[in-house]
Structure formats: structure tokens, C-alpha cells
C-alpha positions as CSV (number, residue, x, y, z in Angstrom):
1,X,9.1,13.2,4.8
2,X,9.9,14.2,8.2
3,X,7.9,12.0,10.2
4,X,8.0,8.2,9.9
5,X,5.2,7.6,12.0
6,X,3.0,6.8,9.6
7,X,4.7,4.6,7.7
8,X,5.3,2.9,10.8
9,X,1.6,2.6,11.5
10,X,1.0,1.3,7.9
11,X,3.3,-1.3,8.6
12,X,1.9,-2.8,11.9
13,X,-1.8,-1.8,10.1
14,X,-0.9,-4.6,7.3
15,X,0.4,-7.1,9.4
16,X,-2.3,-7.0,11.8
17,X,-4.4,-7.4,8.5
18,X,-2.5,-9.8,6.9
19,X,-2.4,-12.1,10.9
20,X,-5.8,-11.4,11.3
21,X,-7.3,-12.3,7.7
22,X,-4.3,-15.1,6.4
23,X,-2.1,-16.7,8.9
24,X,0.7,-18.3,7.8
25,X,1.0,-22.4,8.0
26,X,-2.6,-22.2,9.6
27,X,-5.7,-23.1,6.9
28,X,-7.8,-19.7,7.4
29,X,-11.1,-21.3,5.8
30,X,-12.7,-24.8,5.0
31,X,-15.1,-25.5,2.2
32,X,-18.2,-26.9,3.5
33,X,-21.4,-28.0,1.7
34,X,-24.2,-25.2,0.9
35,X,-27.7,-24.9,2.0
36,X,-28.9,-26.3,-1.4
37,X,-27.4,-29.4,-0.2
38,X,-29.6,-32.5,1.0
39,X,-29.4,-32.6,4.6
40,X,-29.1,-36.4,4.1
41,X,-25.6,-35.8,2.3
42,X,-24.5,-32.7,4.1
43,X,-22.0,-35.1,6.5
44,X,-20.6,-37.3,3.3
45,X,-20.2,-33.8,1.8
46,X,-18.0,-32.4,4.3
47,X,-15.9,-34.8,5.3
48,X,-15.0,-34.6,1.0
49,X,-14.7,-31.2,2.0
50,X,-12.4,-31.0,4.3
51,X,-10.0,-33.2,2.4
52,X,-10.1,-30.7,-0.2
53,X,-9.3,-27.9,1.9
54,X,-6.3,-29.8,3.5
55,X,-5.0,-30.4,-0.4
56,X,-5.9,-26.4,-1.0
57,X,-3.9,-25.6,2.0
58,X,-1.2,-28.1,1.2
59,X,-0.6,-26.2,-1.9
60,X,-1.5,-22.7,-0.9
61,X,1.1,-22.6,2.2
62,X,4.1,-23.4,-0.2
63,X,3.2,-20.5,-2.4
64,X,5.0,-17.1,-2.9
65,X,1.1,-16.0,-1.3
66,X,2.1,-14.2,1.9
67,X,5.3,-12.1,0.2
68,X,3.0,-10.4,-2.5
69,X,-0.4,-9.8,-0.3
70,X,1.8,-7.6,2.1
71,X,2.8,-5.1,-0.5
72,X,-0.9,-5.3,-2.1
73,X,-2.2,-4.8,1.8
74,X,0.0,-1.5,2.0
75,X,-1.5,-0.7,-1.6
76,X,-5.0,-1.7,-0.1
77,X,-4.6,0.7,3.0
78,X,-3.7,3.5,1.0
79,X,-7.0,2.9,-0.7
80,X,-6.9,0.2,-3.5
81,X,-4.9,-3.4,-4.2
82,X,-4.2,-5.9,-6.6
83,X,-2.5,-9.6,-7.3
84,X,-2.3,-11.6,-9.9
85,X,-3.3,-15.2,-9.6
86,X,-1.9,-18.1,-11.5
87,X,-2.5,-21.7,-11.5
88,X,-0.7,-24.8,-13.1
89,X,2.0,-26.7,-13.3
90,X,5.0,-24.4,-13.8
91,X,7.8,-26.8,-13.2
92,X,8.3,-30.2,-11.0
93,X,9.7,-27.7,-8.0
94,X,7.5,-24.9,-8.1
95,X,4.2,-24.9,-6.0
96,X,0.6,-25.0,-8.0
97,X,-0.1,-21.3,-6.8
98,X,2.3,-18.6,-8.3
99,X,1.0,-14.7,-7.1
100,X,2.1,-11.2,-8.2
101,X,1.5,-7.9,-6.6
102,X,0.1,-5.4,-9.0
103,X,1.5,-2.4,-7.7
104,X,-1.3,0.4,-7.2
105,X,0.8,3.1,-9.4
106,X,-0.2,0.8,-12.5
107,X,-3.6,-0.5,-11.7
108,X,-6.5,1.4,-14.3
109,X,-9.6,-0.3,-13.3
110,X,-12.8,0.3,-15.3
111,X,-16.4,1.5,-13.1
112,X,-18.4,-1.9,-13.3
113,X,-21.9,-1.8,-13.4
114,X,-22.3,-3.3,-10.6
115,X,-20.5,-5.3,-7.8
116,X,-16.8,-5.1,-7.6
117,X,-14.2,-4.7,-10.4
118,X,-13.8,-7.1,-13.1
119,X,-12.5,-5.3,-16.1
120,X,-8.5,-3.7,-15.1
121,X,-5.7,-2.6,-16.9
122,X,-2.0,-2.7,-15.8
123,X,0.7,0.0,-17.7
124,X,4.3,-1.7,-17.2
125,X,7.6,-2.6,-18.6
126,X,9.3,-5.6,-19.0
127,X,12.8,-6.1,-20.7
128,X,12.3,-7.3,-23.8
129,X,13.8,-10.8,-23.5
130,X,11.9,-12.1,-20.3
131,X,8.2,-11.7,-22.5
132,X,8.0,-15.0,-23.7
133,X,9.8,-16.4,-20.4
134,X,6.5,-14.9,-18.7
135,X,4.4,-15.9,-21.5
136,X,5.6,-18.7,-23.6
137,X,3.0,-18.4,-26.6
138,X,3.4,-14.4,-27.3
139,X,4.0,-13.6,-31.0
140,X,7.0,-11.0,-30.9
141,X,6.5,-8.0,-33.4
142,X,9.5,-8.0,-35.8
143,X,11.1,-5.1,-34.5
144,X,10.7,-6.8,-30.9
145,X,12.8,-9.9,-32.1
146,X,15.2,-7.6,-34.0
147,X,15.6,-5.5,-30.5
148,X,16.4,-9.3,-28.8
149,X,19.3,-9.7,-30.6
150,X,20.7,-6.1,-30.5
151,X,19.5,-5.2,-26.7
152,X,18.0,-8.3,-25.0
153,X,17.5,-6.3,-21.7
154,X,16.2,-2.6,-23.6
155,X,12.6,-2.4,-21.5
156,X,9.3,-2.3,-23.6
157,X,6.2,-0.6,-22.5
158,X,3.3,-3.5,-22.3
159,X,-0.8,-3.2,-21.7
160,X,-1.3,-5.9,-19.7
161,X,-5.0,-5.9,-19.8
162,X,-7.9,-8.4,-17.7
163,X,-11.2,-7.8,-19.5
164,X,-14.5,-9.5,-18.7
165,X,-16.4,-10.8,-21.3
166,X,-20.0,-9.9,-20.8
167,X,-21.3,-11.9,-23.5
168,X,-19.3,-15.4,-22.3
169,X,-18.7,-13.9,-19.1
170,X,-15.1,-15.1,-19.2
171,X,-11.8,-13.6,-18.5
172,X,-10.0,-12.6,-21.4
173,X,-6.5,-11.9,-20.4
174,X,-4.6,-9.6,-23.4
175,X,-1.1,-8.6,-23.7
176,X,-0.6,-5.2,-26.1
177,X,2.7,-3.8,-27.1
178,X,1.8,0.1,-26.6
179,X,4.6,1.3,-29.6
180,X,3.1,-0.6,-32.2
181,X,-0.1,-1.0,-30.8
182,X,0.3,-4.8,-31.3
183,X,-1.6,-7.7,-29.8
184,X,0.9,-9.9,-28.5
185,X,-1.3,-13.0,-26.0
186,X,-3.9,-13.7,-25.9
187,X,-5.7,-16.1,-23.4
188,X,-9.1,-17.1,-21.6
189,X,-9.9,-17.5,-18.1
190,X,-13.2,-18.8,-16.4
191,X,-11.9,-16.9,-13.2
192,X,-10.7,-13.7,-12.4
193,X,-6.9,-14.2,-12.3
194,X,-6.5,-10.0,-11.6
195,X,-8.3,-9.7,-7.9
196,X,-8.4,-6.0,-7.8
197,X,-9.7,-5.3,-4.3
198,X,-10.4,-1.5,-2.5
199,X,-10.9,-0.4,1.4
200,X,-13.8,1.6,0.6
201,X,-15.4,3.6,-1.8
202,X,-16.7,6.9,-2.1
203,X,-20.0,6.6,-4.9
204,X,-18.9,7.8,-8.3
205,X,-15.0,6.6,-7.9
206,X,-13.2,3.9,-9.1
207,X,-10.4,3.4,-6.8
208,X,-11.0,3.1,-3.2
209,X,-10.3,5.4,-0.2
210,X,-8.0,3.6,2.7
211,X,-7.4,4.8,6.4
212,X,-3.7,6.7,4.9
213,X,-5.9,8.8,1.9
214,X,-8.8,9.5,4.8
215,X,-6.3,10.8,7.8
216,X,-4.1,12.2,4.7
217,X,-5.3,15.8,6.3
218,X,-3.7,15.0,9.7
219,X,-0.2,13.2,8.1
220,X,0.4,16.3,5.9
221,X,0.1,18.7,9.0
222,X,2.0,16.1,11.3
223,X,4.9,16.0,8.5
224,X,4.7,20.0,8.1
225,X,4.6,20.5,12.1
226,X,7.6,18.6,12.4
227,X,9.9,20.2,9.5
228,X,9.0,23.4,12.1
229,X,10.3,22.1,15.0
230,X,13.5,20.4,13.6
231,X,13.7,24.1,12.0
232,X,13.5,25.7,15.0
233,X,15.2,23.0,16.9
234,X,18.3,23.6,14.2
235,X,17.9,27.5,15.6
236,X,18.0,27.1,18.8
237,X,20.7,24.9,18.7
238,X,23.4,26.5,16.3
239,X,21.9,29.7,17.1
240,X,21.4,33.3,14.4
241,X,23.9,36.1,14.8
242,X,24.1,39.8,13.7
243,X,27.0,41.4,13.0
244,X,28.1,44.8,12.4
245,X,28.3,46.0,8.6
246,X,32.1,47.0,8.1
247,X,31.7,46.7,4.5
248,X,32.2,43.7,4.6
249,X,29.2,42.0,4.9
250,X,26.7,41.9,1.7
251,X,23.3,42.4,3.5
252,X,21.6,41.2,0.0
253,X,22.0,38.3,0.5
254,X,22.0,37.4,4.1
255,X,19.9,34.6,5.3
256,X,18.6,33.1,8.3
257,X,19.6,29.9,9.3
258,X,21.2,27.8,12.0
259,X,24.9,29.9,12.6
260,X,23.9,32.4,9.8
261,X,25.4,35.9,10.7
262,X,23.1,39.0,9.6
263,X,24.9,41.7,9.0
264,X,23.3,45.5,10.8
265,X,25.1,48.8,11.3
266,X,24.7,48.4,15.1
267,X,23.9,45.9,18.0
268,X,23.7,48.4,20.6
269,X,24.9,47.6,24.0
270,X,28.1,48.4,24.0
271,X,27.9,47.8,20.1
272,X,29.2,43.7,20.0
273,X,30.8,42.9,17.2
274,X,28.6,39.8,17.0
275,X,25.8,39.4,19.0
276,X,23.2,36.1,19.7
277,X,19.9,36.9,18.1
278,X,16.9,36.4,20.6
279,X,14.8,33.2,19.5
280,X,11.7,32.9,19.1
281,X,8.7,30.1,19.1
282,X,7.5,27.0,21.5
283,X,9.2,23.8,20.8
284,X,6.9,22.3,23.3
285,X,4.0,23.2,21.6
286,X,4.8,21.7,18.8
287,X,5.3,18.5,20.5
288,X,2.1,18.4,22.0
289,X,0.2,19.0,18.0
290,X,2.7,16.4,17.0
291,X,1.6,13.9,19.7
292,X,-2.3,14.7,19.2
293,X,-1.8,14.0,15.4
294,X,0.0,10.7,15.9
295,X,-2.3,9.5,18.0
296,X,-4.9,10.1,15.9
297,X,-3.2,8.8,12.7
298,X,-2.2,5.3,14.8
299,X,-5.7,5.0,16.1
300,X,-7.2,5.0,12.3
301,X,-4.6,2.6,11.5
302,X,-4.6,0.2,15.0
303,X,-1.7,0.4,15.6
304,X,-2.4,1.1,19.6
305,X,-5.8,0.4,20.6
306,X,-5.1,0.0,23.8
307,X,-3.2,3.0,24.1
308,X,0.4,3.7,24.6
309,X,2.1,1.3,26.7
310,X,3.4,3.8,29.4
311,X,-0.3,4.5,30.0
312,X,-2.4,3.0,33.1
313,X,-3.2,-0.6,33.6
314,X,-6.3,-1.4,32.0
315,X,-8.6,-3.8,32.8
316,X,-9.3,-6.9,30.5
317,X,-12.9,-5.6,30.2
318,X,-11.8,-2.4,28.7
319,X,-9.0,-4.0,26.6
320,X,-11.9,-6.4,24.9
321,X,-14.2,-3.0,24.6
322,X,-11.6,-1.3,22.8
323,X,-10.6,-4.4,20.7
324,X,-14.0,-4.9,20.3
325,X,-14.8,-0.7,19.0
326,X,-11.0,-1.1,16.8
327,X,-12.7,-3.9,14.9
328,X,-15.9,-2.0,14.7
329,X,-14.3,1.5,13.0
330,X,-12.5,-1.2,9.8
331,X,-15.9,-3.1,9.8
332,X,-16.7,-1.6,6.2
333,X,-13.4,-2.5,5.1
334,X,-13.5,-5.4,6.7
335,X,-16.5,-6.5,4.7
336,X,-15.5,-5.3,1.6
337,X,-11.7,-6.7,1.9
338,X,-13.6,-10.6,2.5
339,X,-15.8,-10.0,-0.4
340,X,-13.6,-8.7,-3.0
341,X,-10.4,-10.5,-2.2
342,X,-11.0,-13.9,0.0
343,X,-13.6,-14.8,-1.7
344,X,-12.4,-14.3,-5.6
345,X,-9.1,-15.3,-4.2
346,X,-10.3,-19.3,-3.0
């Protein structure tokens, strides 16, 4: 990678996401009642309601929630994210809420046949004596218990799978030891406890397609313009010489690179012993593609909507038009992100 740009733009792309969606110490939703309420009992309802939210919130704000969205929301710009949720009473100093990113290198979800994922897989390891610290009721395989007591922290390969029951329509949450094929937990859910959530989704995939996978185009050139100019930059600045073949020299294998010296039978004028070879290329060029692309890559991912800050003073009509037209190009997302995530999530 020769350009950090885009990771840069990722970063402040999440963040703004992660402000804009879950704000930390600040309650981001409130139950209220439904429309199949009476309206009679709507006000009783919500004042219920809105004690509830202030002991959801009072338990959601002192939970690991906000460290392990922002790596799923880097996972979810790239195209597809995923957390774990878990609920209960872990220990007298732990919160009710416990989360876990699912890292998108070992997500496998399964097409549903309709609406958004239910049915994932996770591919991971574990060392083998922190399985029953994560789950307390696994039944080790014999040769699991044997490696315990020769090499507690040798790694096991685990199928950590979250399949929907279509006949129960429950959660069934499995736990397979991939050397012995072995069934190792077992548990049910009546929620989804794996939120598996995309950006959005071309038809006939699976995984979904962030703002990084659709200006992937654009950072590939970006990264590729760039390795020329610090190539050529390296040239210009250490220079390439040619030098008269004594005998000396091996003209086989000769390359060109910053202070290389190629070897030839002459450099005329005069004949130099060594002489400064005449460079070639537009540095500033270059510069100009690599601005155009960055721009474009930091627009997709709002990072400046407003522009670079050198630019002119805008007024604060234009800067709500542009917020305004920012908010419009993620509306899909947008969408998708509140119905797949937020709403599984509470």
C-alpha cells in the first residue's frame, strides 16, 4: 500500500457512522407503543416505555458495545458486518450486554429466501483450554481433553455455526469441532444472537458491496499512480548514471534504479567517465490523477463533503445542500444498515 488515504477515509467514514447512528452515553431510540395500541392506553404505555428504555440504556452504555461495532462498521463499509450478541448474567461486575465482532474474513452466510440473513457460519480458532471458559456446557472430544493436559494453549479449528430453524423458527446456535467432525454445544435462541448486517447488495450475492469494494477501481489506480511517482520521485532524486564499459562493468545485469550506474562503451561529449542520465516523466501530473482520485474516493466515503478546508467560504445554505446530497448518496445503506442491524440489534 502506498497511499493511506483510504484507510484514512474509512476511518472518519465509520465514525461518522458510528456518531451518527449510536452515540455514546446518549439513548439513540425509545420504545414507544404501536399503532395496534388503544389510543386510550397509548400515554400509560409510554410513560412504561420510556422507563424501559432508560433501564435498556442503563445497561447498554456499560457494555463493551461501541469497541466491537467500530471494527464490524469498517467490516460493514467494505461491504458486509457481523457481532455477536449475548445476554445474561455473566458475573456480579460484568454489564448484562457482552458483544463480539465477527470479523468479515470468517463470516459464511447462507442466501435466505427472503429478507435479510439468518442462517451464518463462522470458521475460527480458539486455543483449546479457553472452550469451555467461552462455553461452560461443551462436551470435550477425548482427544480435546487429552490435548488440555499436554498443550492447553495448541489452537483448534471450531464451526461456530447460527442456524434458523424454519420449523420452530428459533435460533439454534452449534459449536462443531472441524477435525473430528464433532458436535461440541449446543443451544437455542428465540433471537438472533449473530446480527450479520451488509451495505448493499447486488441481486444474486450473498455478501454485500460497501463504498471501499465500489470505488475499489479508483483506490487500485490511486495506490498504483503513487508507487509511480515515489518511483520516479526516487529517480529524480538519487539520479541513473552510465558509465563507460572498461571491462569492468557486467552489462547483464545492470539495472535501473535510483544511483544505478549502466554501463555503455561511450557517453560522448568528451566521453565522461560517468555521466547523469536525462530523466524522464511529469511528477506533477501525477499529482494532479492522485488528487482527482482522492477526492473522489473521500467523497464516496464523507469524509469532506464540504470540500477541502483551504477551499472558499461557503455559505450555510450550500453546507446544509451538500450535507443534505452526502446523506442522500448512503440513503440505501442507510436503510438497509437500520433494518438489518438497529432493529435485530434492540
Amino acid at each position: 500500500i502506498y497511499d493511506s488515504s483510504t484507510i484514512d477515509a474509512l476511518e472518519v467514514f465509520v465514525n461518522k457512522v458510528q456518531a451518527g447512528f449510536f452515540p455514546d452515553w446518549i439513548k439513540w431510540m425509545e420504545f414507544q407503543a404501536g399503532e395496534d395500541q388503544p389510543k386510550e392506553e397509548k400515554d400509560a404505555l409510554n410513560k412504561d416505555l420510556e422507563e424501559m428504555t432508560d433501564i435498556f440504556f442503563g445497561h447498554f452504555h456499560q457494555s463493551n458495545f461501541s469497541t466491537e461495532i467500530t471494527p464490524s462498521l469498517k467490516d460493514w463499509g467494505i461491504g458486509t458486518g457481523g457481532i455477536e450478541v449475548e445476554e445474561g448474567a455473566f458475573d456480579k461486575d460484568e454489564p448484562l450486554f457482552r458483544f463480539t465482532n465477527i470479523p468479515l474474513a470468517e463470516i459464511y452466510p447462507e442466501r435466505p429466501a427472503n429478507g435479510p440473513i439468518k442462517t451464518s457460519w463462522r470458521e475460527h480458532e480458539i486455543e483449546v483450554s479457553n472452550i469451555q471458559q467461552a462455553w461452560p456446557e461443551a462436551k470435550l472430544t477425548a482427544s480435546m481433553e487429552n490435548m488440555i493436559k499436554r498443550k492447553p494453549l495448541e489452537k483448534v479449528k471450531l464451526l461456530n455455526g447460527m442456524v434458523f430453524n424454519t420449523k420452530t423458527e428459533k435460533y439454534e446456535h452449534l459449536i462443531i469441532e472441524q477435525k473430528e467432525k464433532a458436535l461440541i454445544f449446543a443451544q437455542t435462541f428465540n433471537s438472533k444472537r449473530r446480527i450479520i448486517f451488509r451495505s448493499t447488495v447486488t441481486p444474486g450475492e450473498t455478501f454485500g458491496r460497501g463504498p471501499i469494494i465500489r470505488m475499489l477501481p479508483d483506490i487500485r489506480t490511486l495506490n498504483l499512480v503513487r508507487k509511480f511517482i515515489l518511483d520516479n520521485a526516487a529517480l529524480q532524486m538519487s539520479g541513473v548514471y552510465t558509465g563507460v564499459d572498461d571491462g569492468v562493468f557486467n552489462p547483464h545485469t545492470v539495472r535501473i534504479a535510483p544511483g544505478s550506474i549502466i554501463p555503455v562503451t561511450s557517453n560522448n561529449n568528451q566521453n565522461p567517465t560517468l555521466r547523469r542520465l536525462e530523466q524522464s516523466g511529469d511528477l506533477g501530473l501525477g499529482e494532479i490523477l492522485s488528487q482527482e482520485l482522492r477526492q473522489d474516493i473521500r467523497r464516496a466515503l464523507l469524509a469532506e463533503p464540504l470540500g477541502d478546508i483551504s477551499d472558499p467560504t461557503k455559505t450555510a445554505t450550500e453546507i446544509l445542500i451538500r450535507n443534505q446530497d452526502a446523506l442522500k448518496r448512503q440513503s440505501a445503506s442507510f436503510g438497509r444498515l437500520y433494518s438489518e442491524l438497529i432493529v435485530p440489534l434492540v
